[in-house]
N, C-alpha and C positions, 0 to 999 in steps of 0.2 A: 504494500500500500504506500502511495503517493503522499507526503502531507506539503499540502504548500501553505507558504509561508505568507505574512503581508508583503514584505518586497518583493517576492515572486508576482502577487495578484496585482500590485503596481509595476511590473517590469511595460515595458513597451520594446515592439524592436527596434533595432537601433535604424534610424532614417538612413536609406540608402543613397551616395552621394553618385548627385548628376552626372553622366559619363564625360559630359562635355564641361565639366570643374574638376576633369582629373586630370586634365595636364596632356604634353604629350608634346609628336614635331611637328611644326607645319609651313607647309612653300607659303612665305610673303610675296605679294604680289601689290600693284596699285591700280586701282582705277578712277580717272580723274585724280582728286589731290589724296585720295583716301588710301590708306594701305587697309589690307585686308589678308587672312591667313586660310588654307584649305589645308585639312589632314595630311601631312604627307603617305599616307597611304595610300589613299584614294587617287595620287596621282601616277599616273603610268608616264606619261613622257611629258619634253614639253618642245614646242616648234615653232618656228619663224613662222608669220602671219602668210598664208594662202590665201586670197579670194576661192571660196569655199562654189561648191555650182549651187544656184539659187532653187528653191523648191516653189513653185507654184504654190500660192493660198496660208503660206507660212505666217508664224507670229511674224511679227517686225524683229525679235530679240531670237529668232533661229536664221542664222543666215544663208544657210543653206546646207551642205554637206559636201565629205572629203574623203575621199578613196584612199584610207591608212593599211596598206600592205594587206590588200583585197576585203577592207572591213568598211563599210560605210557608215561614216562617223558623223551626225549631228551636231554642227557647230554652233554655238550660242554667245552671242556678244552680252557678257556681263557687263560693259558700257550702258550699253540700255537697259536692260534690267536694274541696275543700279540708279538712272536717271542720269547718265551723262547727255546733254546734249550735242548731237552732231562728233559724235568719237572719229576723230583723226588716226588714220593706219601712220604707221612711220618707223623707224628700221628698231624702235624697243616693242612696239606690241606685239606681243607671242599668244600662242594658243597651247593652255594646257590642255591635257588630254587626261582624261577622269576616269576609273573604272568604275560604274556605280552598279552593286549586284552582277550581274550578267551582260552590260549594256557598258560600250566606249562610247564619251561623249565629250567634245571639246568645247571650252570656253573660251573666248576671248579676252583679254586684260591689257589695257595700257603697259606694262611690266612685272618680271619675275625679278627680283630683289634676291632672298638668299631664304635658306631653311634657319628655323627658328625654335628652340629647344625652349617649353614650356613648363614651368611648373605648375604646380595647382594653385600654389598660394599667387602667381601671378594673374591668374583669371578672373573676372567679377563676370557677375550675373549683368545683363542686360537693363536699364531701368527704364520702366514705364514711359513710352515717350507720344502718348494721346491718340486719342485713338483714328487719327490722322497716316501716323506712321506705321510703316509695314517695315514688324522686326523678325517676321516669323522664318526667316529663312536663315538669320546669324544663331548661333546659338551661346554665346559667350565674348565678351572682349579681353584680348589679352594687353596687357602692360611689359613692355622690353625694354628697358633705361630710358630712351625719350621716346618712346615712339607706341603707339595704340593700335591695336591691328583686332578689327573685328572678323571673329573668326565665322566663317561661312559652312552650313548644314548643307551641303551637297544632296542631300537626299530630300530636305524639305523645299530646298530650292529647284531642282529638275521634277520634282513630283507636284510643283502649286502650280494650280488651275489655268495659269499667264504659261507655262510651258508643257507641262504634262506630261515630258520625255519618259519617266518613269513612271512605277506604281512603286507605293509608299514599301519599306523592306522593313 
């Protein structure tokens, strides 16, 4: 027989901490004046900008697609998703290329910067910013001596309603 205790019958589990406040590496990148970070896992290569061949009926932020060693790849300008106005190609914008699930998917970025080794305690939570703005695709900001790099949910970003590349994993 079991006897439990008061501190047992007030025990609670211990809160499980958010995957995206554990830390971790990620490719810095910018777009417009902003720097921003993606898991480096998630990233398989990265490449000098292509004019991608255009798909009829496309979002405005899919620019078309790119024949990566017989895999045709969906390229998406994060310039627009992001709300850059009128993104400029020029000899820094690269296209990383994303494994997300089962699916190669390239984005566009003004520039790739360098990888960026996170700890936890440098992450903060995101703060409430009206319900004007649309945070739902960052999932954390990280802090690196001077510089802020909001880090980007690749999955809830290719998966929301504006692109739909994916189903949610």
């Amino acid at each position: 027989m079991t006897v439990q205790t008061s501190a047992d019958a007030d025990a609670r589990p211990a809160p499980q901490p958010d995957p995206a406040m554990c830390g971790g590496e990620y490719l810095a990148f910018t777009v417009g004046t902003e720097a921003y970070g993606i898991d480096i896992y998630s990233v398989q290569e990265i490449r000098c900008f292509e004019p991608p061949t255009r798909i009829a009926g496309a979002s405005p932020q899919v620019l078309g697609v790119q024949n990566l060693r017989g895999v045709i790849v969906p390229i998406v300008d994060l310039r627009l998703c992001f709300g850059v106005d009128s993104p400029v190609v020029d000899g820094r914008t690269a296209v990383i290329v994303l494994t997300v699930g089962r699916r190669e998917i390239g984005v566009v970025v003004d520039a790739v910067s360098d990888v960026v080794d996170l700890a936890a305690d440098q992450l903060r939570p995101l703060p409430p910013c009206g319900p004007t703005v649309t945070t739902d695709h960052f999932s954390a900001i990280g802090i690196v001596q001077d510089r802020t790099l909001f880090l980007v949910d690749v999955v809830r970003l290719l998966a929301s309603p504006a692109l739909g590349l994916i189903d949610t994993v």
